[in-house]
C-alpha positions as CSV (number, residue, x, y, z in Angstrom):
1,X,19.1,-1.6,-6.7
2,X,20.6,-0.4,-9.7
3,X,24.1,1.6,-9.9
4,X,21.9,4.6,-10.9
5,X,20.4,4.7,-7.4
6,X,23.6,4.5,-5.8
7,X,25.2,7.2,-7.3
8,X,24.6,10.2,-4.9
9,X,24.9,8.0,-1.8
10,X,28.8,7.0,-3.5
11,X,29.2,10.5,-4.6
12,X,28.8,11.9,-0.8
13,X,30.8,9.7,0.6
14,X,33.4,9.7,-1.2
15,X,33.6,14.0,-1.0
16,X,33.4,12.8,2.8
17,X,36.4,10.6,2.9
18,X,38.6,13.3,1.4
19,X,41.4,14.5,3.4
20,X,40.0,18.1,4.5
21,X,42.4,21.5,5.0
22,X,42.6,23.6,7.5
23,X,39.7,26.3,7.5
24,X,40.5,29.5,5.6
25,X,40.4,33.0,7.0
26,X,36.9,33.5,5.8
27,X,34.5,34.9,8.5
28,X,31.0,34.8,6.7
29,X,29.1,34.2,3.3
30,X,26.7,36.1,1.6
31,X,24.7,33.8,-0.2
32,X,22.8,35.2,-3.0
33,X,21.3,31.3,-4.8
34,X,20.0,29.7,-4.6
35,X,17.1,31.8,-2.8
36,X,15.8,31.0,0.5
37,X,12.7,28.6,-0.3
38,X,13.4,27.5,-3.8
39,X,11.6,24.6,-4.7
40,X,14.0,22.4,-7.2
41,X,12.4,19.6,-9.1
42,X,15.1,17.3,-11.3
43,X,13.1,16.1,-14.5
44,X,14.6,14.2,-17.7
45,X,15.4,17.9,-19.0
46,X,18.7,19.2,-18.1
47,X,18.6,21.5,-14.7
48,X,21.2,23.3,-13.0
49,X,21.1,25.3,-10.1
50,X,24.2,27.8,-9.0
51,X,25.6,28.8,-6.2
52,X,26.8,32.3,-6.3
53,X,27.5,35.3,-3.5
54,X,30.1,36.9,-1.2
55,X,32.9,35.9,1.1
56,X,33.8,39.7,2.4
57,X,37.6,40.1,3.2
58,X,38.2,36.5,1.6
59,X,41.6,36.3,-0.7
60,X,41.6,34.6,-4.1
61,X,43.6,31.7,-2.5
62,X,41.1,31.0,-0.4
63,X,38.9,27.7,-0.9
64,X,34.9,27.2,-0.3
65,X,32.5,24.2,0.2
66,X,29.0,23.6,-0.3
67,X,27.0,21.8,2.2
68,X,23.4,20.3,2.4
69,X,22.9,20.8,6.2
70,X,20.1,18.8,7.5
71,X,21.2,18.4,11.1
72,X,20.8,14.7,11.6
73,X,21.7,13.9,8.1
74,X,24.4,16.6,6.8
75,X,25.7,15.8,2.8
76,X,28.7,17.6,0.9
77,X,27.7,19.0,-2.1
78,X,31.3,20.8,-4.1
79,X,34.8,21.0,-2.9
80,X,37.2,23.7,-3.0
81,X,35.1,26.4,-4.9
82,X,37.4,29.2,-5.2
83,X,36.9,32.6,-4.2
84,X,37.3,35.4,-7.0
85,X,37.4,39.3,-6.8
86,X,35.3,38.6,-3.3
87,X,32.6,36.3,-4.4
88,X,32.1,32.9,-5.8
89,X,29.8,31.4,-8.5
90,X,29.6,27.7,-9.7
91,X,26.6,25.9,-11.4
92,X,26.5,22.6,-11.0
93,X,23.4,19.8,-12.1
94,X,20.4,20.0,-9.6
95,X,20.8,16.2,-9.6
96,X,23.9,17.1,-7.1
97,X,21.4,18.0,-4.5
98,X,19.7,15.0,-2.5
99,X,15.9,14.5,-2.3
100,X,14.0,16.8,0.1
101,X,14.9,20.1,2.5
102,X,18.0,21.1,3.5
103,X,19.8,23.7,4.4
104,X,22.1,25.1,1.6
105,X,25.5,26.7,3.3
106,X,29.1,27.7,2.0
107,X,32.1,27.3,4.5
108,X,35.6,27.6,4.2
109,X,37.2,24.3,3.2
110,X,37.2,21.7,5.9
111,X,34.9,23.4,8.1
112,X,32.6,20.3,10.0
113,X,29.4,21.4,9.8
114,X,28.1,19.3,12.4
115,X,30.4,20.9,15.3
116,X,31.2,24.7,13.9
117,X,29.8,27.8,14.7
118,X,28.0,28.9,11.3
119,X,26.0,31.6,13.0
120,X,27.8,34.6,10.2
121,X,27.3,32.1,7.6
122,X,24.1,32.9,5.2
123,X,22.0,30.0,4.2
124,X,19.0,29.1,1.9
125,X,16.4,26.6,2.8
126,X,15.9,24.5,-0.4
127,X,13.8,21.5,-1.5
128,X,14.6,19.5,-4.0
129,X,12.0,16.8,-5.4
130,X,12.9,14.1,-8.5
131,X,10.6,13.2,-11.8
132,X,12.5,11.5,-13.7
133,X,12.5,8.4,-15.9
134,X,14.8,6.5,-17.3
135,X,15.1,4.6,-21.0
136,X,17.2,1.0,-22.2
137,X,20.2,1.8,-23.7
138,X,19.7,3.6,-27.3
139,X,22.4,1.5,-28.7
140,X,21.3,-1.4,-27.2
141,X,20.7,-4.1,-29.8
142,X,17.7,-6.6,-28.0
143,X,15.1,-3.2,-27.3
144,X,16.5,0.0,-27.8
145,X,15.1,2.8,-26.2
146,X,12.3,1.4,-24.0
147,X,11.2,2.8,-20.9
148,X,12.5,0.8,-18.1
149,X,12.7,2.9,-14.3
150,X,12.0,5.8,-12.9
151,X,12.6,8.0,-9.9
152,X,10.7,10.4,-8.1
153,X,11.2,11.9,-4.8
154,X,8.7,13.6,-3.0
155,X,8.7,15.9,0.2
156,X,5.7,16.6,2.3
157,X,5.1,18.2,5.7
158,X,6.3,15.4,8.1
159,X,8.3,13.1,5.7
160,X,10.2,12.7,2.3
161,X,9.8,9.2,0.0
162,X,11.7,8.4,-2.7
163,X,10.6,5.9,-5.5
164,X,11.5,3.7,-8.4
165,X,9.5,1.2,-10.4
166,X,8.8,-2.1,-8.4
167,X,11.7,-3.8,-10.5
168,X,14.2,-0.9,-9.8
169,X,14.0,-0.1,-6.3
170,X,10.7,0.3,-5.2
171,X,10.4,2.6,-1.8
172,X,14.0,3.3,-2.7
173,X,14.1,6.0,0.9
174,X,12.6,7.3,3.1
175,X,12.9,9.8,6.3
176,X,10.8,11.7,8.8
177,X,10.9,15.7,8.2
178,X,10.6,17.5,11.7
179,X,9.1,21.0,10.1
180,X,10.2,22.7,13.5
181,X,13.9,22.3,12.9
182,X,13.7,21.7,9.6
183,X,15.7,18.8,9.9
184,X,15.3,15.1,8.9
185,X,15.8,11.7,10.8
186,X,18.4,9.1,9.2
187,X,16.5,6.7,6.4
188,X,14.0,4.6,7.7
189,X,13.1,2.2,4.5
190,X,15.7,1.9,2.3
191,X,14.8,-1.0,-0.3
192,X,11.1,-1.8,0.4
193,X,8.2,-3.5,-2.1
194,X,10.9,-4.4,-4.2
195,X,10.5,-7.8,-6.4
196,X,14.9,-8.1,-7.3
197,X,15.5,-8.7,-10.7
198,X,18.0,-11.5,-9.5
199,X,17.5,-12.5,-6.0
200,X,20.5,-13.8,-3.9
201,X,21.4,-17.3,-2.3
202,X,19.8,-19.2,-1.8
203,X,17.1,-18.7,-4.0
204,X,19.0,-17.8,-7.2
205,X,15.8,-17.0,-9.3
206,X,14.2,-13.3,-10.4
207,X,11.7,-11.7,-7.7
208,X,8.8,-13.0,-10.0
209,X,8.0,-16.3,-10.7
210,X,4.9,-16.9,-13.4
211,X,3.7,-20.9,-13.1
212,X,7.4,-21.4,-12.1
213,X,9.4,-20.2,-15.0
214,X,11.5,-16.6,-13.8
215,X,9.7,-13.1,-15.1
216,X,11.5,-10.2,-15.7
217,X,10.4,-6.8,-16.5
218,X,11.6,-3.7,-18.3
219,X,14.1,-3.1,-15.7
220,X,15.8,-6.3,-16.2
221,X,18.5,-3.6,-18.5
222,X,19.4,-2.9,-15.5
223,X,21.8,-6.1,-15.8
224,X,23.0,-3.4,-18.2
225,X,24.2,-1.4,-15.0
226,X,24.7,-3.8,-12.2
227,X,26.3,-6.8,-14.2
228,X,27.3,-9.9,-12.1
229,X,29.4,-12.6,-12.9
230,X,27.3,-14.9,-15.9
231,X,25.2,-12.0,-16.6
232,X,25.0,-10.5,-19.4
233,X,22.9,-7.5,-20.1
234,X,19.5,-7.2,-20.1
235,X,19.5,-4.8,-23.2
236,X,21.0,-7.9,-25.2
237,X,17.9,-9.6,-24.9
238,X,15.3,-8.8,-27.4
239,X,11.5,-8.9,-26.6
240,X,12.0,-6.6,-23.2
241,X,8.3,-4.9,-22.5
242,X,8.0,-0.8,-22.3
243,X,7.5,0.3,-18.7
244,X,4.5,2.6,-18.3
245,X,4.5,5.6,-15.1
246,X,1.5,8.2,-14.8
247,X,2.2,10.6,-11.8
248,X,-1.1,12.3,-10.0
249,X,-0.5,15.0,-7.6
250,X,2.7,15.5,-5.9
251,X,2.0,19.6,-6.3
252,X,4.3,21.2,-3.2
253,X,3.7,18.9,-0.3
254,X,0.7,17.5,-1.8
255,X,-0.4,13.9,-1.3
256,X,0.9,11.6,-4.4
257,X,-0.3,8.5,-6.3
258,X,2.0,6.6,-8.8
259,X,0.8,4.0,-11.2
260,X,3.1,2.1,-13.3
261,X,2.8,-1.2,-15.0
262,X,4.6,-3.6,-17.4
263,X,3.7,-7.4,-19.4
264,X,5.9,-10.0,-17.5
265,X,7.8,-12.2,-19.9
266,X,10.4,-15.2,-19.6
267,X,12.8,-17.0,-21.5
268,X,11.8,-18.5,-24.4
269,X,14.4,-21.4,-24.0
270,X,13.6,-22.1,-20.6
271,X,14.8,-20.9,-16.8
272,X,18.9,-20.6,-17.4
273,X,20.8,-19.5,-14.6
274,X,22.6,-17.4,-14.6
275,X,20.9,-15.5,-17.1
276,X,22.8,-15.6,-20.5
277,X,21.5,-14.7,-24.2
278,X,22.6,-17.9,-25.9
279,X,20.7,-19.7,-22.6
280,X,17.3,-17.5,-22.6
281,X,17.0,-16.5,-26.6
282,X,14.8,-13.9,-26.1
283,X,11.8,-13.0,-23.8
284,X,8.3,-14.0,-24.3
285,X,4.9,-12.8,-22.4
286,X,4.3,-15.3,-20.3
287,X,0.6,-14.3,-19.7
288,X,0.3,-12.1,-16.6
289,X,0.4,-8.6,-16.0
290,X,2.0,-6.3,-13.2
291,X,0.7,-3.0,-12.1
292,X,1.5,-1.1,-9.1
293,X,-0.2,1.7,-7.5
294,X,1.4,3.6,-4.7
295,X,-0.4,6.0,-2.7
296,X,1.6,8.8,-0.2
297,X,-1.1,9.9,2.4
298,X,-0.3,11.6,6.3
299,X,2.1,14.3,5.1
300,X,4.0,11.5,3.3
301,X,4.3,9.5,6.4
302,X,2.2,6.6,5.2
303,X,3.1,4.7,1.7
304,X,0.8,2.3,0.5
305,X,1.1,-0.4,-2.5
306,X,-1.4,-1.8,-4.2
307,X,0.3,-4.8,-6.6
308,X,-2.3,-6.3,-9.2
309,X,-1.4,-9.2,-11.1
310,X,-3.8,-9.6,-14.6
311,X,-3.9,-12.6,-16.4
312,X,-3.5,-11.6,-20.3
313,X,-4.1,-14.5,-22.0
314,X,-7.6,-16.1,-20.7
315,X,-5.7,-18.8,-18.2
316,X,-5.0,-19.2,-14.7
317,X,-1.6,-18.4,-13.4
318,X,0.1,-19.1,-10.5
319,X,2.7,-16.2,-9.6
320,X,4.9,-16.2,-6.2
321,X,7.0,-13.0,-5.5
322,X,10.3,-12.7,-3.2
323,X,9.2,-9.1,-1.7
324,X,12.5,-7.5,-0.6
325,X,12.1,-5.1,2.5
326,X,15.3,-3.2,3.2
327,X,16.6,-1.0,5.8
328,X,20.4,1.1,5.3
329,X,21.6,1.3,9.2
330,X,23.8,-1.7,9.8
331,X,22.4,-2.1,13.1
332,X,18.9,-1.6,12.6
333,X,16.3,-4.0,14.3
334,X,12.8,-5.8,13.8
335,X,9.8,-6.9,15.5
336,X,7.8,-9.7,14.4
337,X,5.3,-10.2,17.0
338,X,4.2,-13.4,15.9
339,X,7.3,-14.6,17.1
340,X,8.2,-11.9,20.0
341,X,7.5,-8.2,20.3
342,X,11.1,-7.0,21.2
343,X,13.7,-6.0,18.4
344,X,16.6,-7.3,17.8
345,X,19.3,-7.6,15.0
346,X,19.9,-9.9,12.7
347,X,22.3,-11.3,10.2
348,X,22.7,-12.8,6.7
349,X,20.7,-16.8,7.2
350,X,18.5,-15.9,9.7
351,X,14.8,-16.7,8.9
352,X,11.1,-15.9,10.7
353,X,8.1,-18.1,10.1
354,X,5.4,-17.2,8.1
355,X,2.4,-16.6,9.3
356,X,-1.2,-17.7,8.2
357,X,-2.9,-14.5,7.3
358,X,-2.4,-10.9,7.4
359,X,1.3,-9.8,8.9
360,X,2.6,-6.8,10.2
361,X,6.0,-6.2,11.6
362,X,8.4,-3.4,13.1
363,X,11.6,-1.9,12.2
364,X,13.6,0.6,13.4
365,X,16.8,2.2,12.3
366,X,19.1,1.7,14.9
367,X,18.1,-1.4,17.1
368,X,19.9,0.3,20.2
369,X,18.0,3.9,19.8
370,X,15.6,4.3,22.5
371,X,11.8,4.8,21.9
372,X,11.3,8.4,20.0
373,X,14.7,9.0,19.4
374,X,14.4,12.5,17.0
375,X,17.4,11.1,14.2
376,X,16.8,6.8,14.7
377,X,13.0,6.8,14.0
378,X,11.2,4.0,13.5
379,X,8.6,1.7,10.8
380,X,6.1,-0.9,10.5
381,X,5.5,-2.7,7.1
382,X,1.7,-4.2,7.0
383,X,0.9,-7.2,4.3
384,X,-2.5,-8.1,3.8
385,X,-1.9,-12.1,2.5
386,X,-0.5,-14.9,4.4
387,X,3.6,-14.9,4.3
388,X,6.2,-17.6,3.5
389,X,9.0,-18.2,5.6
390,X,11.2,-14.5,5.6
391,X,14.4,-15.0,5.1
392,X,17.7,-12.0,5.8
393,X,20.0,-11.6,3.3
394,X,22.3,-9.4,4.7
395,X,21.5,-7.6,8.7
396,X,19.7,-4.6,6.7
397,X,17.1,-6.8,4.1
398,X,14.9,-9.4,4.1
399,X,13.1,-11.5,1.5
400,X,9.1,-12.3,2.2
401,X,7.4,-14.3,0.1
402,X,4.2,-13.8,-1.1
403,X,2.1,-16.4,-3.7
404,X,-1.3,-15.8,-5.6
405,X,-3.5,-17.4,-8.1
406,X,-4.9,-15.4,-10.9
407,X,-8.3,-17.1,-12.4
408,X,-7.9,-17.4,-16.0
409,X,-9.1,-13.6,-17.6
410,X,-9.0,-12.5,-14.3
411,X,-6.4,-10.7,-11.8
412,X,-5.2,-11.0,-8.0
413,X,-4.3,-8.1,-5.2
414,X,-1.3,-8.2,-2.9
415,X,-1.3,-4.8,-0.8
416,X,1.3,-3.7,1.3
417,X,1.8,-0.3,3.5
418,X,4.3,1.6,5.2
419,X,4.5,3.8,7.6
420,X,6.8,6.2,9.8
421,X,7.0,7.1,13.6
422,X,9.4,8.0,16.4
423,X,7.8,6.0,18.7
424,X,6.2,2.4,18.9
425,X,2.9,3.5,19.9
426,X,2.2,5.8,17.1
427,X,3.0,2.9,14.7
428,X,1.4,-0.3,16.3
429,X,-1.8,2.4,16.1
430,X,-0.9,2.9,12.0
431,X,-0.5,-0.8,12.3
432,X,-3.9,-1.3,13.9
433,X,-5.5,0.9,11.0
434,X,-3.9,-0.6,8.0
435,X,-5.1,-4.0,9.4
436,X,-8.6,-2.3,9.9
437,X,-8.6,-1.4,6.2
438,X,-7.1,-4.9,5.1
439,X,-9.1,-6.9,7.0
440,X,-12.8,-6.8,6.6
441,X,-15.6,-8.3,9.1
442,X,-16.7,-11.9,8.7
443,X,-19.8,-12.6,9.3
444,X,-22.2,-15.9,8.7
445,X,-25.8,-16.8,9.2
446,X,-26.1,-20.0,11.0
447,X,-30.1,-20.4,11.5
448,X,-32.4,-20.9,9.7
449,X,-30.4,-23.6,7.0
450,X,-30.4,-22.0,3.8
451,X,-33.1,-22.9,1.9
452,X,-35.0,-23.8,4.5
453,X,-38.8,-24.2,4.8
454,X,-40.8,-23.0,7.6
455,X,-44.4,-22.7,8.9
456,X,-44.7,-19.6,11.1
457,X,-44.4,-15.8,9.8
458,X,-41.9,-15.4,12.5
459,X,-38.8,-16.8,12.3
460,X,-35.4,-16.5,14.7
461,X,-32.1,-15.5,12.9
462,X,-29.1,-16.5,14.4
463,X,-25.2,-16.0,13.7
464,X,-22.1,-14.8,14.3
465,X,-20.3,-11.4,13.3
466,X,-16.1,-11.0,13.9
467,X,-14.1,-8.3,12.9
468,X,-10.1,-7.1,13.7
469,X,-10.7,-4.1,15.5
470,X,-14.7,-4.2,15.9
471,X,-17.8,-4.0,13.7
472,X,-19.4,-0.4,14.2
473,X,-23.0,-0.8,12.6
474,X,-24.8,-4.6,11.9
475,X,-28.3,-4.9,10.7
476,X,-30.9,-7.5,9.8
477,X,-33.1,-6.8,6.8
478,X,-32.0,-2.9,7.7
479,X,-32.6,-2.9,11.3
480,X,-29.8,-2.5,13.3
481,X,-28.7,-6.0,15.9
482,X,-26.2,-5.5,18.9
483,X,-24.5,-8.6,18.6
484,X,-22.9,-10.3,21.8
485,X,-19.3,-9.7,23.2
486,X,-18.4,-13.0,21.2
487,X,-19.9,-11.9,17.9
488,X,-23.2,-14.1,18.3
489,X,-26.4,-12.0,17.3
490,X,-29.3,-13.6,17.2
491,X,-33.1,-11.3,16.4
492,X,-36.7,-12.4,15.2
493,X,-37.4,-11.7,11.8
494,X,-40.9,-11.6,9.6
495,X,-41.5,-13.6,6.8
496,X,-43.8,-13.1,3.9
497,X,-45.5,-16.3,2.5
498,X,-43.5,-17.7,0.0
499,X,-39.5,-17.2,-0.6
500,X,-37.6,-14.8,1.2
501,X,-34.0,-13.1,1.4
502,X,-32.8,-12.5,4.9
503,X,-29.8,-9.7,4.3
504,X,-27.1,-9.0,7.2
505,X,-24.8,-6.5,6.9
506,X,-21.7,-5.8,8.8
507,X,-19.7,-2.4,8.1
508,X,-15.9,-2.2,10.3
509,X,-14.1,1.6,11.5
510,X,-12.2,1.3,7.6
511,X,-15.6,1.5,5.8
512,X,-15.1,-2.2,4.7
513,X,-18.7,-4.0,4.2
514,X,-19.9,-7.8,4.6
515,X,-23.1,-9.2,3.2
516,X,-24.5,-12.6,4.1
517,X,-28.0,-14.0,2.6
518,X,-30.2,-16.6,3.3
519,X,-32.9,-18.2,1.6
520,X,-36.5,-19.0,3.5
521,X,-39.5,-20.0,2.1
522,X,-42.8,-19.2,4.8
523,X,-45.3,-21.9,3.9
524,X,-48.1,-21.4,6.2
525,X,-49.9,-25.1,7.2
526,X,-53.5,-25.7,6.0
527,X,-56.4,-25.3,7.8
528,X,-58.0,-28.1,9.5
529,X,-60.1,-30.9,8.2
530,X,-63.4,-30.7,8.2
531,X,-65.3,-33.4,10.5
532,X,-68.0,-35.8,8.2
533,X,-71.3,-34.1,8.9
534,X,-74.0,-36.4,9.7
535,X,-77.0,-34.6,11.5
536,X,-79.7,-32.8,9.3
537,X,-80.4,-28.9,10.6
538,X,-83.6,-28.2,12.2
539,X,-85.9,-25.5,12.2
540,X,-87.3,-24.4,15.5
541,X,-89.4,-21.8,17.6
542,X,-90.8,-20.9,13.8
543,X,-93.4,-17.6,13.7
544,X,-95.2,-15.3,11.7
545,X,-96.0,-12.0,12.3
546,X,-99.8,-11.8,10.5
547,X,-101.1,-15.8,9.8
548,X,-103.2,-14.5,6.7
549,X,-101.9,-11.4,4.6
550,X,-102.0,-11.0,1.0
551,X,-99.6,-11.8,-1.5
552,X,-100.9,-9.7,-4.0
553,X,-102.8,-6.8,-4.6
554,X,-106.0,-8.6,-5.6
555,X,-106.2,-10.1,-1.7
556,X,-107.3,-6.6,-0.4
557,X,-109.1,-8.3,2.6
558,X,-106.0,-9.1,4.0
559,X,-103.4,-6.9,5.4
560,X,-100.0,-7.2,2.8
561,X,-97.1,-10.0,3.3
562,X,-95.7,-11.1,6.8
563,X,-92.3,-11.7,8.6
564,X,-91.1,-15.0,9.0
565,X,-89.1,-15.5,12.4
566,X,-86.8,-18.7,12.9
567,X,-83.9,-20.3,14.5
568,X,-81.6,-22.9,12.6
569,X,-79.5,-25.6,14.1
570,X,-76.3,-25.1,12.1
């Protein structure tokens, strides 16, 4: 990730590693800001919050410190504030503050929050949320002043996420919030959905590869940042794309969406590494498109990704991605079940097999935390396409590889979800769901052939219907068909004369819907020949009902017509 990201973590650790005093005489605070349930939110514009109030009986002399309590999770905010005339008062940026709730306390100096008694000590419960995004360079000579990141944080009812763009960081934290102690677990997912802008040994190449050449996106200024030996920066390289962010939602624990998307481009001279100016010239589209949606849904417990790839220039593409999925506990373990359920850790080298569709696997933040362990929770990362091999590049991240074809004018879908738990259970469930919405049924017609001709108005339909977690309604031509424990249905269906579509339909627990058709024609056979008749019909038992009547009115002697009687032989 870029230095930008790293700069609260380095900031509290190094206010951690100083050498702390000896607690003043200070007994209690009054703390008068910032207010009990403020509700920060750190944008482009400068903000500042203060901390301000009373330390009765306190001396001039006497030192203060400002602390983000969070129980599991505890950061140091200022350092020696002084006390004047009673009281203290210091504004500092909001951007001092980390992501989410905490609870906002002033000690005397080298007071350890996690063991002391801070019963007479006031405090404000405060949470504080990120929108901001970030630009090149202004100065920068290759494309000043493009949008290239952005971060936003976002806190909901049972956990806090914390973003950048897909090139920057991508699910950039993460942490369960337990509402009834207002406290939070330690970070579950770290780096996650994130497609490096220079992946390490031994692949040496960028996150995205287009036909086979490296990509890069806006964020490749972050070279800019982050410089590593060869590199130079990003900024020097003209022809780098603007990054586009829209932001729906994320209203005070509201669910939140996040679409953001950028033109890939490469080299124009070709795939130098390292990446130098003189070796690359300057960037060029190479034809495909990246957009990400992400989605925060469960009270911010469930992050999905929705990565589209769009080819922009009427041709197919072929584009293979290095997703890296990150964890920050040095002893944190996984689960890939395809190979064995259990966690364990691992180190820098070690690889999993990939696996030939649909993947999920486990993590969890500290491999020797037993099952619903309140401050090491636990995580399962769900990928709906077929992974390469996975490959750890350090004992807290992994690379999983990921390749698609985009038809020419058209675009592909990789989707990805995460989601957070204390225990196992509740995730191989999430697990089981995210599946059920990746995964559709499949279903085929295997009788009648299609385009089959048939002779009777009643015909037997027979197939097979399969789905992940189970198909919930099938019909045939609308009428509903239990299939068999096996998925094999098989039900009688009427035919019309002439061509008709037989229309199955299979619908799964995650709404997803199957269609299969097949083509009949209903030719009914002709009747019969009829046998050569060779006998002459006959009249028989032949009578009348008057022998002599009139035909007209000028026979008057006679009574007027008769009835003929008769019986035919055919």
């Amino acid at each position: 990730m870029g230095r930008r990201a790293l700069v609260l973590v380095t900031a509290a650790l190094a206010l951690a590693a100083a050498p702390s005093t000896a607690p003043a005489a200070v007994t209690t605070v009054n703390l008068s800001s910032p207010a009990d349930g403020a509700y920060l939110t750190v944008t482009d514009d400068v903000a500042e919050v203060t901390f301000a109030g009373t330390a009765p009986g306190a001396s001039d002399s006497d030192l203060l410190d400002v602390w983000c309590v969070r129980g599991l999770a505890d950061h140091p905010l200022v350092d020696d504030m002084a006390v004047t005339s009673g009281g203290f008062s210091e504004v500092r940026p909001a951007s001092l503050l980390p992501p989410g709730t905490c609870r906002i306390m002033v000690v005397p100096d080298g007071t350890d929050v996690a063991t002391a008694d801070l019963s007479a000590f006031d405090d404000a419960l405060v949470t504080t949320e990120y929108r901001r995004d970030y630009r090149s360079p202004p100065g920068a000579s290759g494309s000043p002043d493009v949008p290239e990141d952005f971060q936003i944080a976002h806190q909901q009812a049972r956990g806090l996420t914390r973003f950048f763009s897909a090139g920057g960081c991508g699910l950039c934290g993460s942490r369960l919030f337990y509402d009834d102690t207002k406290t939070m677990s330690e970070m579950i997912f770290s780096v996650s959905g994130y497609l490096n802008l220079r992946e390490p040994s031994p692949h040496d190449r960028s996150g995205v590869r287009v036909d086979g050449h490296n990509a890069w996106g806006p964020n490749a200024t972050y070279l800019d940042l982050d410089p590593g030996p060869g590199f130079e920066s990003g900024s020097e390289i003209a022809g780098m794309p603007p990054l586009a962010r829209t932001l729906t939602g994320a209203g005070p624990g509201e669910d939140m969406t996040i679409d953001e998307g950028y033109d890939l481009v490469r080299c124009e001279l070709g795939d130098p590494w390292p990446v130098t100016k003189s070796g690359c010239g300057r960037f060029v589209p190479a034809g495909v498109r990246f957009e990400r949606r992400t989605a925060v849904t469960d009270d911010g417990t469930l992050i999905g990704m929705i990565d589209v790839l769009r080819s922009l220039d009427g041709r197919p593409h072929t584009v293979d991605m290095l997703y890296t999925e990150g964890m920050q506990h040095a002893d944190a373990g996984f689960a890939f079940p395809w190979v064995g359920d259990g966690y364990a850790t691992h180190v820098t080298g070690d690889t999993v097999p990939g696996t030939a569709g649909p993947a999920s696997f486990f993590v969890r933040t500290k491999n020797t935390a037993p099952d619903g362990d309140r401050r090491f929770a636990q995580g399962v990362i769900v990928h709906d396409r077929p992974i390469g091999q996975i490959v750890f590049t350090a004992n807290t991240q992994m690379l999983v590889p990921i390749e698609v074809t985009v038809p020419e004018g058209g675009s592909a879908t990789v989707r990805h979800a995460y989601a957070m738990a204390r225990t196992r259970a509740e995730l191989t469930d999430a697990a089981r769901r995210i599946e059920d919405r990746y995964v559709p049924p499949t279903l085929e017609i295997t009788t009648p052939a299609e385009g089959a001709t048939v002779g009777t108005a009643i015909v037997d339909v027979t197939g097979r219907v399969r789905d992940d977690r189970g198909v919930t309604a099938f019909t045939v031509d609308g009428r509903p068909v239990p299939p068999a424990a096996d998925g094999a249905w098989s039900t009688p269906v009427s035919l019309r004369v002439g061509e008709n579509t037989i229309v199955a339909v299979a619908r799964d627990a995650a709404g997803n819907e199957v269609t299969a058709r097949r083509k009949v024609t209903y030719a009914p056979p002709p009747p019969p020949p009829r046998a050569l008749d060779t006998v002459a019909p006959t009249l028989s038992a032949v009578s009348r009902s008057a022998t002599r009547f009139r035909a007209t009115a000028t026979a008057a002697a006679a009574p007027r017509g008769t009835r003929v009687l008769f019986t035919v032989s055919e």
